[in-house]
N, C-alpha and C positions, 0 to 999 in steps of 0.2 A: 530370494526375496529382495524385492529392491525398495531402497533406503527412503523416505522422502526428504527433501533435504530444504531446508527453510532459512532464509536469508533475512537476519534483522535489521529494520532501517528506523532509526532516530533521525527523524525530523521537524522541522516546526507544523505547527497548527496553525501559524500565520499565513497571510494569501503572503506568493512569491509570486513577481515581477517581469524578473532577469529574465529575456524570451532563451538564453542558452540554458537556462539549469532546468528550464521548461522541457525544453528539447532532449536534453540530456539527462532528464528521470523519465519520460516517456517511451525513449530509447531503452533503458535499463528495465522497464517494464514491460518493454514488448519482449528484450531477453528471458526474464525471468520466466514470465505466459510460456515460449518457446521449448524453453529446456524443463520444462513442467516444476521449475521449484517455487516452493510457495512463500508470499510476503508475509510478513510477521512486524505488525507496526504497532502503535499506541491506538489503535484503532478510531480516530477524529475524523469526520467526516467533513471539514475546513482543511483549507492552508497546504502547503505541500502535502502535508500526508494525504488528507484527500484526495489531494490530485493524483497522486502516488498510486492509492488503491483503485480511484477511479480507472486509471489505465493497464492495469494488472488484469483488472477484471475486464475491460473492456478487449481485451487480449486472449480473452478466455482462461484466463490466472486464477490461483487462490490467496486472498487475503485474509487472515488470521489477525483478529486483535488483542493487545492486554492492557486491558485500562480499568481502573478502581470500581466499583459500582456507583460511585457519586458521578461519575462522567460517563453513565448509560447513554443518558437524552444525548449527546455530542456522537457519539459511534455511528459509524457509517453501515449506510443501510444494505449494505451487499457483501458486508463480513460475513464469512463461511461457519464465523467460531469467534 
């Protein structure tokens, strides 16, 4: 039986700028899509995290969110969970 293995990433919900940290969560997104493990984020559909999921999934990735139920309306619309 094989394990699935889920990597959690704390980020802001703020938009980021820096074209390197861009570059280099996009990267880390297309590893994770690769090696088939799945993101596990605060689930915000803004700001790095977004970006984050957006390119996980755009990777053919799974994104898993855990966020309070007052922060429904903000969850990004291609959470798995």
């Amino acid at each position: 039986m094989t394990k699935t293995i889920r990597i959690s990433l704390f980020c802001s919900a703020r938009e980021v700028r820096d074209p390197r940290i861009l570059e280099q969560g996009a990267e880390f997104a297309r590893e994770l899509a690769d090696r088939k493990w799945e993101l596990l984020c605060g689930g915000e559909r803004s700001g790095l995290m977004g970006y984050m999921a957006d390119h996980v999934l755009a990777a053919g990735g799974v994104v898993r969110g855990i966020a309070p139920e007052s922060l429904a309306s903000h969850l990004h619309p291609g959470l798995h969970e």
